[in-house]
Every structure is written in structure tokens, then in C-alpha cells.
C-alpha positions in Angstrom: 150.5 29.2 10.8 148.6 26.1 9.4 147.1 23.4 11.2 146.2 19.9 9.8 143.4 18.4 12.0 144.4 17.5 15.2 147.9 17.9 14.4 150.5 20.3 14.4 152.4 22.0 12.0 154.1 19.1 10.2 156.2 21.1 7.4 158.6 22.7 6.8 156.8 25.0 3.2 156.2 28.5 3.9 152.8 28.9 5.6 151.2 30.2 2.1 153.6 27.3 -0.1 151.8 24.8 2.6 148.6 26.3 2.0 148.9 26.0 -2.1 149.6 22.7 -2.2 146.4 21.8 0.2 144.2 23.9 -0.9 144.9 23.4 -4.4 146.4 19.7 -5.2 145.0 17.7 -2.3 141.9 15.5 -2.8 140.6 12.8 0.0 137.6 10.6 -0.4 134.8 10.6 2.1 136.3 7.9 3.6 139.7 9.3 4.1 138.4 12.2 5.1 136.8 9.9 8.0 139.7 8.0 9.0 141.8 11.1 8.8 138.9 13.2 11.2 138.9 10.0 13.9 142.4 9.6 13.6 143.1 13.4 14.9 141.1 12.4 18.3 143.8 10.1 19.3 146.8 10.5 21.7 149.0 9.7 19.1 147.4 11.9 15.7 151.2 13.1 14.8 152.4 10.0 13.7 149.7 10.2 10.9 150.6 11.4 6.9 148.5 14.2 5.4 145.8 14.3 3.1 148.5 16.0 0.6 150.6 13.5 1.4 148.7 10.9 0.6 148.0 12.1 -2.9 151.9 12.1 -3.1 151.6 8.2 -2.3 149.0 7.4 -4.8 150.7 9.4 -7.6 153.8 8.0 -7.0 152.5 4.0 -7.3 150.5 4.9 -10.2 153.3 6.4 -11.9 155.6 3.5 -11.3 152.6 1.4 -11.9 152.8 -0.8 -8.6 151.2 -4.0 -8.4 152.8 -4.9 -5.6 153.7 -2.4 -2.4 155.0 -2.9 0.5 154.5 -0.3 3.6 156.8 -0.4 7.0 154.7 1.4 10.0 150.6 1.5 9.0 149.3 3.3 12.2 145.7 3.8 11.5 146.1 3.1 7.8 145.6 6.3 5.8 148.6 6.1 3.6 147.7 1.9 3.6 143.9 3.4 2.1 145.9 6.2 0.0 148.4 3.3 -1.8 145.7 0.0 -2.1 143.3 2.8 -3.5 145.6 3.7 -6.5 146.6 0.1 -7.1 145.1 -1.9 -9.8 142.2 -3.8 -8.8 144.6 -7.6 -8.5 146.8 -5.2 -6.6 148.3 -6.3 -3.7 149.6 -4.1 -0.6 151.7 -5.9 2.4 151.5 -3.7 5.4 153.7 -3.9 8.7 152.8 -2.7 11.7 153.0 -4.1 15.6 149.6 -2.4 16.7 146.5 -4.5 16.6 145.1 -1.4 18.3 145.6 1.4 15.6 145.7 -0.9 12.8 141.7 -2.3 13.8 140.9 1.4 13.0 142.1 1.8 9.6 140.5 -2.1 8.8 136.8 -0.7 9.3 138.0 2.2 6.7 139.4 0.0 4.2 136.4 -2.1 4.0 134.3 0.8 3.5 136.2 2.1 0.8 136.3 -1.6 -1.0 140.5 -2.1 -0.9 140.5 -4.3 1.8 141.0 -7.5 -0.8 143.8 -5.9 -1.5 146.1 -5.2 2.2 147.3 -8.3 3.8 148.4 -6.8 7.6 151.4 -8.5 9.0 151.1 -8.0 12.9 154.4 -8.1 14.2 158.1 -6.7 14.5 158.4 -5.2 10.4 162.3 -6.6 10.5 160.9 -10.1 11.2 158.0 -9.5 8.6 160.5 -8.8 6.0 162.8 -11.3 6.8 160.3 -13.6 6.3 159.3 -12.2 3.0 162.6 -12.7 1.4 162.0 -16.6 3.2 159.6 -16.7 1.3 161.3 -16.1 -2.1 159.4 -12.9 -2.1 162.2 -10.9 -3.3 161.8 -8.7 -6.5 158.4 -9.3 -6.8 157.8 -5.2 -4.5 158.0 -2.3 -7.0 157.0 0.1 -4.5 157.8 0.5 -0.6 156.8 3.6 1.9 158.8 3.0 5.1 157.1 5.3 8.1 157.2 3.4 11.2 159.7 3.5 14.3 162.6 6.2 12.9 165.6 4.3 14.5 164.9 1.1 12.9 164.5 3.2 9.5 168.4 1.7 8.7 167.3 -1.8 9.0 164.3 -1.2 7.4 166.1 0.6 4.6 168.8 -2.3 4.2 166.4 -5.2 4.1 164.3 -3.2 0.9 167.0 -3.2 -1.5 166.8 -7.1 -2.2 162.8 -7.0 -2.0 162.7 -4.6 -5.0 163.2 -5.3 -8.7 165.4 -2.5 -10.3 163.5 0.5 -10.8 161.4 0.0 -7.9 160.6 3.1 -5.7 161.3 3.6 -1.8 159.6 6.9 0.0 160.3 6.8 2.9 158.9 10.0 5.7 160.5 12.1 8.1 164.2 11.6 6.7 164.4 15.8 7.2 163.7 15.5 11.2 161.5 18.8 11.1 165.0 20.4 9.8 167.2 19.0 12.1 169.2 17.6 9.7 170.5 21.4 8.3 171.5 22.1 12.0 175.1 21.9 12.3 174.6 21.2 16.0 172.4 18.0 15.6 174.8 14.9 15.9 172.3 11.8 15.0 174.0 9.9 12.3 172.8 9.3 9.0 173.7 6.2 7.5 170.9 6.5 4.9 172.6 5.9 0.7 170.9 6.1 -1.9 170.7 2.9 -3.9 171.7 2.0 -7.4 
């Protein structure tokens, strides 16, 4: 079985699938390699993405060619360092996140890797930070949003992106398979989750 650092298994590939796609596709910095080490010594290391996911991340804004992104749930930051990494240089990244805590991590790591111009943390509930955004007349100026924070407020979260994209924007958002729950017939959670137009 495969292991990330610190972490368990978090997919759902067959072990040698898994093991491809790492070994083969997945590149990390020196510095994400860092956050991603000191990151696996906390409590809380699950809630982190992988180094393959992170590539995902990048490729994705670079193929939508984001200027401005927009991330619900930042933790210690790695997919914050993956995104502002692969934006251009006048890129902008809003991050949301209630944790001064884990968030004060992943702020040493995006200065050493020379994004932090580009991440403006919003400390504080991400419903309210959005709300405030579309206050703001902030709305249709995102063009790509990764939503990984607190899973039951991913409907809310969800609802409120819609109106901050322009058309053709992109949403990821993690964990929407619940480690397969979502194929057992006996699992009731509802999901309310539609795709947009």
C-alpha cells in the first residue's frame, strides 16, 4: 500500500496506478517539498493535498490561464504555494481560511519561494469572505476557484462561486468522492452538488 508522508492512504488508484502517477508526473520544489515534510508532523497532516495533486492545481490555472484565483480552506498552504506559483507574475490568489495557526506556516513558505506578493489571506469564516467579495463588486473578476475547507459548508461554498466566476471559469473542488462513500448504496449523506452551466 502507498503512503504519502505522514499521511495515509488518500486514493482511491490501484496501489501501482497511485504509484505511476507519483513517481512519474509529480514534481515539487525544494520548498514544497519543505512545507509538505513539516506539514506531515502535525496532528492534523490529512487535511493536506498531495504533491501530485498539487501539479493537478497548477496545470489546471495555467491552462485556464488564471490571473485571478480564489481558494476556500488553505490549511498550511501547499495548494495556496502550488496555484500563486503557476500564476503569472501580476497574479493574484485570494485565500480563505479561519486558522491564524496553520495558515502562519505556509506564510514563511510562500515567502521563501517569492509568491507571497501574490496571496492576500482572508482570516475568517470563508462564507463571510465571499460575501464580502461580491460587496465588493468583485464578481466575475475569479477565473479559477479550489474549494477544500470544512466538507459540510462545501454547498454554500459551491453556491456563492457561481456569481464570482466569469463564464468559463474553473471550480475543483476535493474530496467530493468521500474515500468512495459516495458508490455505497448504504451511505445516506445528501448531495446537493450540480454542475453549473
Amino acid at each position: 500500500m502507498i503512503y504519502h508522508v505522514g499521511m495515509a492512504r488518500r486514493s482511491l488508484m490501484p496501489d501501482a496506478v497511485e504509484r505511476y502517477v507519483i513517481d512519474g508526473f509529480t514534481r515539487e520544489s525544494e520548498v514544497q517539498r519543505a512545507l509538505r515534510t513539516e506539514t506531515s508532523t502535525l496532528p492534523n497532516a490529512g487535511m493536506q493535498i498531495g504533491a501530485d495533486q498539487g501539479v493537478l492545481l497548477a496545470m489546471l490555472v495555467r491552462l485556464v490561464g488564471a490571473r485571478r484565483s480564489l481558494e476556500v480552506g488553505t490549511f498550511t498552504g501547499y495548494s495556496a504555494l502550488a496555484v500563486a506559483a503557476a500564476l503569472p507574475a501580476d497574479g493574484r490568489l485570494v485565500c480563505c481560511d479561519i486558522s491564524d495557526e496553520w495558515t502562519r506556516i505556509g506564510r514563511r513558505y510562500w515567502e521563501r519561494a517569492g509568491v507571497a506578493a501574490r496571496i492576500d489571506l482572508r482570516l475568517g469564516p470563508a462564507a463571510d469572505t465571499l460575501n464580502g467579495l461580491l460587496r465588493d463588486r468583485q464578481a466575475g473578476t475569479f477565473d479559477f476557484a479550489f474549494i477544500d475547507a470544512d466538507k459540510t459548508g462545501y454547498d454554500t461554498y459551491y453556491e456563492s462561486l457561481p456569481a464570482a466566476h466569469p463564464r468559463g471559469g474553473l471550480i475543483a473542488i476535493d474530496n467530493v468522492l468521500w474515500q468512495g462513500a459516495v458508490a455505497d448504496p448504504a451511505w445516506s449523506m445528501p448531495i446537493r452538488w450540480r454542475c453549473g452551466n
